[in-house]
TIBAMAR-692490 format. One record per residue (C-alpha): x, y, z. Coordinates in steps of 0.05 Angstrom, whole numbers, plus 32768, in hexadecimal, padded with zeros to 4 digits. Example, Ala and Ser with C-alpha at 12.3 -4.5 7.8 and 13.67 -1.06 7.14 Angstrom:
2
80F67FA6809C;81117FEB808F;
//
This chain:
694
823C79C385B3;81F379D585CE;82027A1E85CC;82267A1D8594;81EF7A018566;81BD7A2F858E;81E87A6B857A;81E77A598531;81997A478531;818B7A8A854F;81BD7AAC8513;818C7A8484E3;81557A9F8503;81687AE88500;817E7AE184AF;81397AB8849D;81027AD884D8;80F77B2584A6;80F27B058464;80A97B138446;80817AF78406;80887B1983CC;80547B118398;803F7B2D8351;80237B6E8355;7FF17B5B8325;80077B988300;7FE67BA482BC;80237BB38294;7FFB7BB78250;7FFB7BFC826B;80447C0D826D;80747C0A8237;80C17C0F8231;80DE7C2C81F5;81307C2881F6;81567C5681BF;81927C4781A2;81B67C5981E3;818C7C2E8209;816C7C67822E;811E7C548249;80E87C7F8235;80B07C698264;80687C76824D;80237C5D8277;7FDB7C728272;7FE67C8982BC;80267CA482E6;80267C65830E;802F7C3D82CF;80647C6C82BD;80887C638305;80797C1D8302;809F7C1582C4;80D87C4382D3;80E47C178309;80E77BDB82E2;81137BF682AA;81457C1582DC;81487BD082F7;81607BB982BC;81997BE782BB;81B37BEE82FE;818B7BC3832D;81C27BB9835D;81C47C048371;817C7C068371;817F7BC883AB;81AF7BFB83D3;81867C2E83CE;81517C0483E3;817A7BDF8422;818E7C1B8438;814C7C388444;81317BF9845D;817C7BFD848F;81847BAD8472;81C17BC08455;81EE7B9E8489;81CF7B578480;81EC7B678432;822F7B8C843D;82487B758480;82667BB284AD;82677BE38483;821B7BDE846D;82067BDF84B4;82297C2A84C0;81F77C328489;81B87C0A84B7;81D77C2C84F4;81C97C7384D2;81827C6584B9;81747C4B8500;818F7C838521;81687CBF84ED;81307C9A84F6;81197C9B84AA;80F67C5784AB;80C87C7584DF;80C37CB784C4;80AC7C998488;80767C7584A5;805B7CAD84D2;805A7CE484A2;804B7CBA845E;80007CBE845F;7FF67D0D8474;80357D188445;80237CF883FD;7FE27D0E83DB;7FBE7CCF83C3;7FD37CD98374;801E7CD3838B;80117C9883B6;80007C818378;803F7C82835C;80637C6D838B;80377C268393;80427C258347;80937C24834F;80957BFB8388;80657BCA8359;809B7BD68328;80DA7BC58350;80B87B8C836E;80987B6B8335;80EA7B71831C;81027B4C8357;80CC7B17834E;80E57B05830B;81297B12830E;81437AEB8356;81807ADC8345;818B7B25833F;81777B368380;81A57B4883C0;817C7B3183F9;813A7B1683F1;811A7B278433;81277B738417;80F07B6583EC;80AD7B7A83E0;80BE7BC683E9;80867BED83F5;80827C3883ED;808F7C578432;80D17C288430;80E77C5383F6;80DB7C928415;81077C7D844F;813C7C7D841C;811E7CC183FE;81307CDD844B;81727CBD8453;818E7CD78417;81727D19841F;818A7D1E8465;81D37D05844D;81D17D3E8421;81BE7D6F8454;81FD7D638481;81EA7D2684A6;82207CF4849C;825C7D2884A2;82377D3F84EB;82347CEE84FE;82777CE484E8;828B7D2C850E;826C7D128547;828A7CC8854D;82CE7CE98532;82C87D158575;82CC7D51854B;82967D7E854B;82AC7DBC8552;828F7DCA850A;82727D9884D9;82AB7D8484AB;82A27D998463;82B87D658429;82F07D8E8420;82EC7D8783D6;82C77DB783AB;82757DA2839F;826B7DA78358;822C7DB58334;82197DDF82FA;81DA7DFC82E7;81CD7E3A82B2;81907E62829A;81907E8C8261;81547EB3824B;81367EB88208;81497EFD820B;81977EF4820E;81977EBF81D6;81977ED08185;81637E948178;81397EBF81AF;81347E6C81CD;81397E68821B;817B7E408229;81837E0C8264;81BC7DE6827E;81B27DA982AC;81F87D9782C1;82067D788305;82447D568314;82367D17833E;82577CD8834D;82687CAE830C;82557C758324;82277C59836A;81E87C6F8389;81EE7CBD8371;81F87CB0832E;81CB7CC982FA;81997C9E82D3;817C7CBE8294;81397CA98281;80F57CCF8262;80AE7CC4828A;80717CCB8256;802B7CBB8271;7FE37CD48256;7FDD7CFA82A0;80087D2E8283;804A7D11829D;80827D218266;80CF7D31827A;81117D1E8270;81427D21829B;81707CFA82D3;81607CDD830D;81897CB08345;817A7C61834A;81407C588376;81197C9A8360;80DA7C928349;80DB7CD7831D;810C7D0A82F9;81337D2B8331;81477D678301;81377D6B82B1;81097D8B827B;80BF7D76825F;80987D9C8230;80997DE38254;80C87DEA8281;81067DCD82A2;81327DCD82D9;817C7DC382F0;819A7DB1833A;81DA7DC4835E;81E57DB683A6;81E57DEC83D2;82007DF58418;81DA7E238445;81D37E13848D;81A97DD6848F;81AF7DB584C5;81CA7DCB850E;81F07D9F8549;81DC7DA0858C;820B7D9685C3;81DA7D7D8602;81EE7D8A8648;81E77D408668;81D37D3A86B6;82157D2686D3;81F37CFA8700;81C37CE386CD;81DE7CD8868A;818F7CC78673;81897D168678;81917D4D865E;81937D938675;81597DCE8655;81467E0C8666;81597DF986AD;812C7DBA86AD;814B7D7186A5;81247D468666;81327D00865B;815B7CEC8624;813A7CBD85FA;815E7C7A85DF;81597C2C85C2;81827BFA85A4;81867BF58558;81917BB1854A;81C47BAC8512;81C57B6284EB;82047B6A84CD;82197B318499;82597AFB84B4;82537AD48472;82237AC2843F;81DB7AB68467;82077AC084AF;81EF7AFC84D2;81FB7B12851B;81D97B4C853E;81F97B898559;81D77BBB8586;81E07C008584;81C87C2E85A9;81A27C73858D;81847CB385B7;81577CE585AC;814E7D2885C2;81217D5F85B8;814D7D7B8583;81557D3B8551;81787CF68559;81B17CF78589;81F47CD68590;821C7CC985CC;82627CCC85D5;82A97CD785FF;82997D1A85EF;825A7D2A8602;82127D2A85E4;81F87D3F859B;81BD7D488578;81AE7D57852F;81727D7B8511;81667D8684D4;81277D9284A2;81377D578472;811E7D2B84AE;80E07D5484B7;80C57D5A8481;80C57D1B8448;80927D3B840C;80DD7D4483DC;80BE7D0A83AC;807B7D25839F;809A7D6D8397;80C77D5E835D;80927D2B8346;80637D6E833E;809C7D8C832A;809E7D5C82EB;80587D6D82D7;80577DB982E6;80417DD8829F;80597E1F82AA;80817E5282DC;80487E518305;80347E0D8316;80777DF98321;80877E348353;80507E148379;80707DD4837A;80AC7DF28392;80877E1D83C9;80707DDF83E8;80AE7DDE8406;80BB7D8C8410;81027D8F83EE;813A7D93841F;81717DBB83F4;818A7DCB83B7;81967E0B838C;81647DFF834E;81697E258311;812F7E2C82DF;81197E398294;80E17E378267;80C47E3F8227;80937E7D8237;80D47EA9824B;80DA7E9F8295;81217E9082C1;812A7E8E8307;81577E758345;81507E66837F;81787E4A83BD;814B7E1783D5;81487DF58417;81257DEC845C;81497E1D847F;81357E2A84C5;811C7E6684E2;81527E6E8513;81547E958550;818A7ED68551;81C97ED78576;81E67E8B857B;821A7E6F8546;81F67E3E8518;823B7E3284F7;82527E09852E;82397DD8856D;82007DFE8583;81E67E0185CE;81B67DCB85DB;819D7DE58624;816B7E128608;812D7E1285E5;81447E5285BF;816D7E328593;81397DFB8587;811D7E118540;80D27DF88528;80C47E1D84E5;80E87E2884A3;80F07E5E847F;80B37E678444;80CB7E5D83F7;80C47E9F83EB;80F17EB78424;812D7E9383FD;81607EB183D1;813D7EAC8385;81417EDD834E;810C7EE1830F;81297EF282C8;81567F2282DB;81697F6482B2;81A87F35829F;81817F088280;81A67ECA82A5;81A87EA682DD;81DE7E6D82F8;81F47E4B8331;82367E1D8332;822B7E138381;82437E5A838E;82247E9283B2;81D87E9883A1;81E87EE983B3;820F7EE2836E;81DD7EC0833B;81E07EEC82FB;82057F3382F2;82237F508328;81F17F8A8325;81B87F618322;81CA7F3B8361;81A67F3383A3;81CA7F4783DD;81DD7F148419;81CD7F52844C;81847F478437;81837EFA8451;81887EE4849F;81D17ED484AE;81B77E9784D5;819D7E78848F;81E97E6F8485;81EE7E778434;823B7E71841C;82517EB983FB;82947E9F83D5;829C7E948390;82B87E55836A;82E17E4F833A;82AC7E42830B;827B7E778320;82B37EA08314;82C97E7B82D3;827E7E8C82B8;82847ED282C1;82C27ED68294;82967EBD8265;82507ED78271;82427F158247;821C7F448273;82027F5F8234;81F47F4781EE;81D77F0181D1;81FA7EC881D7;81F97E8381A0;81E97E4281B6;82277E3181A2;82447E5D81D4;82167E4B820A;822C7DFE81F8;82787E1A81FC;82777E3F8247;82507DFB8259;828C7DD28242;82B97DFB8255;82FC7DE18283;832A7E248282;83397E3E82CF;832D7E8882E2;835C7EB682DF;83577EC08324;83577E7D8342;83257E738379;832E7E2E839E;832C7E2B83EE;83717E1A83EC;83A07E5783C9;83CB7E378398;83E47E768371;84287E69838F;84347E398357;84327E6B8327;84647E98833E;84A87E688340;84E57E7C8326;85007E4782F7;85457E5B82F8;85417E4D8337;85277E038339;85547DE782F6;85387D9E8319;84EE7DB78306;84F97DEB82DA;84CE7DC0829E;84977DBE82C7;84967E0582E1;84937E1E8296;845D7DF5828E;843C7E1082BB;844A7E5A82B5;84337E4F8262;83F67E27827E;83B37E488265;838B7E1F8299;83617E04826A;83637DAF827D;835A7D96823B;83757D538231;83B07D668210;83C97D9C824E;840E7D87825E;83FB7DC1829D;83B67DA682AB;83D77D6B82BA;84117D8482E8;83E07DAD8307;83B17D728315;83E57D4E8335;83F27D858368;83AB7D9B8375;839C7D578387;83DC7D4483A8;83D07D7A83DE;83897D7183E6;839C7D2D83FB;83D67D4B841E;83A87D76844C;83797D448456;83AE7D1A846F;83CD7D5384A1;83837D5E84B8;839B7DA6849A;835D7DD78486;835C7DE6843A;83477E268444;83977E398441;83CB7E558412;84007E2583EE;84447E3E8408;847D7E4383D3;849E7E0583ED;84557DDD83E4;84597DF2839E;84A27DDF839B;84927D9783BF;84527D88838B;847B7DA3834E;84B67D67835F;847F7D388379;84557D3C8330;84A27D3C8311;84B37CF5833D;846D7CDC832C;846D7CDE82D6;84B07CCA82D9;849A7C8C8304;845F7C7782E3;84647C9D8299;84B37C9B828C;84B57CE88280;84A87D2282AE;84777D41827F;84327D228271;83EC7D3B8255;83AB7D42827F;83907D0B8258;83CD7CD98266;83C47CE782A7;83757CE382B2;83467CAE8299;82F87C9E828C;82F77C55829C;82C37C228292;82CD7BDD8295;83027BD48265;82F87C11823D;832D7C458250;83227C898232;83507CD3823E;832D7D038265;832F7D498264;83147D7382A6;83257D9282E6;83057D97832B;82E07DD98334;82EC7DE982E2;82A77DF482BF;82AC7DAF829D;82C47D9582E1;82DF7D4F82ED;82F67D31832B;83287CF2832E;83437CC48359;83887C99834B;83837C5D8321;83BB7C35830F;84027C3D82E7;83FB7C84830C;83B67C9782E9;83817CB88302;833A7C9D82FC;82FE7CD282EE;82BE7CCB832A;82A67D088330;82927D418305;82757D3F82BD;82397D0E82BF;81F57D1982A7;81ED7D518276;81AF7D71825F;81AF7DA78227;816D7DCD8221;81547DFA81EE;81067E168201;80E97E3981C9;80AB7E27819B;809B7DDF8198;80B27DAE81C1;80FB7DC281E5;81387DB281C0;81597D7D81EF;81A77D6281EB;81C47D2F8220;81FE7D06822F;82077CDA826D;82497CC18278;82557C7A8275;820C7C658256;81CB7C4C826A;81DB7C0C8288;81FF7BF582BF;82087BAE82B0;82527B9F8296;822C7B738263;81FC7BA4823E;82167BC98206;82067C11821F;82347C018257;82637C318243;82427C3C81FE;823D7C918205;82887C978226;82AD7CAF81DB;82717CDC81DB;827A7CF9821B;82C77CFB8215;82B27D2A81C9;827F7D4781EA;82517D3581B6;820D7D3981D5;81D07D0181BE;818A7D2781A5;81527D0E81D0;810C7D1F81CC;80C47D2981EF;80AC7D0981B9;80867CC781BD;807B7CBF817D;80BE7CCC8168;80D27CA681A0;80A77C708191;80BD7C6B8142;810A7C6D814F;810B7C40818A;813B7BFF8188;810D7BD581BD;80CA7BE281D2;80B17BB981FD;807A7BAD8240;809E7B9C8283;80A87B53828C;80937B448242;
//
């Protein structure tokens, strides 16, 4: 019984020993005000940027405050004592990066003292939130957050978007010949017209990245306004303390991930004698290691801790396993400035200033497309590549017995891919080639680039999509830039990983079982409106053998045989019979935009310009997660840009507020909201304006 009750005392020690004070910040909030529209979206304004990031905080609380706190666990590695076993994978990862460190070494010779600034106003923010809202909050000891504990989240997700989950999960998976891709396509769009090419003579943007629907990715719309010349629109994730991509009164900016070589794995030769060492350039080094202690949650206040143990090599962190030794390096771990780069970013006033934001060289990734109102577009593949050494294959496990593969330095902003208003007068990216950014004769030309920086050459199918549409000559609407924004129509020559123009070329005389379908097919114009009897058949399939493959452990870089297409065609026929009484259904029968209780047709494809991606539902439907999120229409000419937006659900996350799902029918109609820089229009229209905590 003695041991017993010692075990539990020492469990109630463990979940009670971390928890800290958390007080008022003392904030003076008479400085910040909220202003909500009629969509509930927060325009922020503050005499200074940390009142604006202090308020931002607070009114993205009010939305979606339990994202924020995973966000915020994560980075702080707390998220097992919340989420049991599969929050400490989560703690386990931040533990074995080493972000929470990083942070704290590199935060003061990283952040210039304006931006520290703003980051002590949003923790202030977030923590003045948790303070008056407890019953809200996930785990109290998480709290007060201070700034370098949101930079460790900063890293992690930047590093998880570099590569470094797939090469932990290649690694523990005992696969590492190559670093599995997600085998389904990255979506992302991002389009740059200039003034030149349009018959307003106004400099067109579109923001469009297709992220997650829903969780910790997920776009949060909101407008920053301070009298320190901070003034943008745009989205941002939950826990950011500024617009991650958007437009203020100059100039604006869109994202799409791109996937260069990032990050490299190191196989180590271990000392077979000693399996502390490792084997360099002929000399033996000691492997460095700990134990992470996990806390990973039983039940309620239970916890019990785990060790695990990490290494470290001279290359990066380092896991051990039945098959040997690996290290991963990356930049994203290196260097931690990403949140005061786009925060300059936000305030740049022209080409110029915001060029030098960008050539500071603290954001990990990302292709970045760019427009303004004084007639300037550009591109640019940006990322911390290294500066690799010649004559090793960075595609796959790389030697780690020799200092030679043992990068230090990245290549300089200016050594990436980037084009300035081309003859073409546009420039786009749909996570495609960056050798294939505008027309084909204005191009640059992979042979120019160092093969070790690893850029993808292949086309998508919407890269290839836009071209079908992209005058190379002439001046376009913005009616017609709207329309190749929206548009969901396939190319004519498809170009997924996976080959799938075998369904297109059945006989259906020959299949009288199928033969409904296959004409369906064969009359299909590959558009995926709603009301596509094909779009929907060919949804099935696409997604039946993605799954298929995935399944098989199959690459998708393959060609659907002629018996594939024959087993998907009876397989969709089986399915709408089962769940829809009738072996022919619509797109929009088929796929949904769900929230809470509100159940809306969808229209969309994966890899079409208007891309959705979908997972199954119920009753045989499939549920949209992917794709079509946060949209951000920009016209640049005299004045103040022209904005439009839509985000998909609304702006709250809380089943109970009314712009829970308030902008879906919108979205569905593509019937963008006006916003504006405005404050005084702002200001006059606003439903609710109000001071934090008032």
């Amino acid at each position: 019984m003695y041991r017993i009750n010692s075990i539990f005392l020492l469990f109630i020690l463990l979940s009670t020993s971390c928890q800290r004070v958390l007080k008022p910040s003392g904030w003076d909030t008479s400085q910040v005000q909220i202003a909500r529209d009629e969509f509930g979206v927060p325009h922020i304004f503050g005499t200074k940027d940390a009142d604006v990031a202090y308020g931002l905080a607070w009114a993205h609380a009010e939305d979606d405050f339990e994202t924020i706190q995973k966000t915020i666990l994560a980075g702080k590695a707390l998220a097992g004592r919340v989420f049991g076993e599969q929050g400490a994978g989560v703690d386990f990862f931040v533990h074995l990066l080493e972000t929470k460190k990083i942070a704290r070494e590199k935060y003061d010779s990283t952040f210039s003292p304006e931006f520290k600034k703003v980051l002590e106003g949003y923790a202030a923010g977030m923590n003045d939130y948790a303070l008056a809202h407890p019953e809200e909050v996930l785990y109290q000891p998480a709290f007060p957050i201070t700034p370098k504990e949101i930079v460790s989240a900063y890293i992690l997700s930047l590093a998880q978007m570099s590569g470094a989950d797939r090469a932990v999960q290649a690694i523990v998976g005992g696969n590492v010949e190559m670093i599995p891709e997600d085998p389904m396509p990255k979506g992302s769009n991002a389009i740059a017209v200039h003034s030149s090419r349009t018959d307003s003579y106004e400099t067109f943007l579109a923001i469009n990245s297709h992220q997650p629907l829903e969780g910790p990715v997920a776009w949060y719309e909101a407008h920053l306004h301070s009298e320190e010349g901070w003034n943008i629109l745009g989205g941002l994730f939950p826990g950011g303390a500024m617009i991650f991509h958007g437009a203020n009164e100059h100039l604006g900016w869109a994202h799409t991930v791109n996937t260069p070589d990032f990050l490299d794995l190191y196989q180590l030769q271990l000392n077979p004698d000693d399996q502390n060492e490792y084997l360099v350039d002929g000399e033996w080094l000691e492997l460095e290691s700990h134990y992470a202690w996990l806390k990973v949650r039983l039940w309620d206040w239970i916890t019990i801790p785990v060790p695990k143990k990490v290494w470290k090599s001279i290359y990066g962190p380092t896991l051990v396993t039945d098959q040997g030794a690996f290290s991963i390096r990356m930049g994203a771990l290196q260097r931690i400035g990403a949140p005061e780069q786009w925060w300059r970013m936000n305030k740049a006033r022209n080409f110029s200033e915001w060029k030098a934001a960008m050539n500071s060289m603290q954001l990990t990734n990302f292709n970045t497309v760019y427009a303004d109102r004084y007639d300037t577009i550009f591109y640019v593949s940006n990322g911390l590549l290294p500066k690799r050494t010649p004559g090793f294959d960075y595609t796959g496990t790389v030697p780690g017995n020799t200092k030679q593969t043992l990068w230090t330095e990245f290549h300089s902003f200016l050594e990436l891919p980037q084009q300035v208003n081309p003859n073409s007068g546009f420039l786009f990216n749909t996570n495609h080639s960056p050798f294939k950014a505008s027309r084909m004769e204005d191009n640059l030309y992979a042979e120019d680039y160092p093969v070790e920086m690893g850029f993808d050459l292949r086309d998508n199918n919407r890269s290839a999509r836009f071209r079908e549409l992209m005058p190379d000559t002439g001046r376009i609407s913005w009616e017609y830039f709207e329309r190749i924004k929206f548009d969901q129509t396939l190319p004519q020559n498809l170009a997924f990983r996976t080959d799938m123009t075998a369904l297109f070329s059945l006989d259906s005389l020959e299949h009288e079982d199928i033969r409904s379908l296959i004409h369906q097919l064969q009359a299909w114009d590959r558009e995926a409106d709603q009301e596509s009897v094909g779009a929907a058949i060919f949804g099935f399939i696409y997604y039946y053998w993605w799954d298929q493959f995935a399944k098989e452990g199959r690459s998708f870089d393959t060609q659907l045989t002629q018996e594939e297409a024959l087993i998907g065609l009876r397989e969709a026929k089986q399915h709408f019979q089962t769940h829809f009484r009738k072996e022919l259904i619509t797109l929009g029968e088929y796929q949904k935009l769900v929230r809470g209780e509100k159940v809306l047709p969808l229209w969309g494809l994966d890899d079409v310009l208007a891309a959705i991606r979908s997972t199954p539902l119920e009753n045989g439907t499939r549920k949209a997660v992917q794709g079509e999120s946060y949209i951000l229409m920009v016209r640049f000419g005299n004045g103040l840009p022209q904005l439009e937006s839509i985000n998909v659900y609304g702006a709250s996350n809380r089943p109970e507020s009314p712009h829970y799902s308030d902008q879906m029918e919108r979205f569905v109609n593509r019937d963008l909201k006006r916003m504006t820089l405005d404050k005084e229009e702002v200001i006059q229209n606003a439903k609710k304006v109000y001071h934090p905590g008032k």
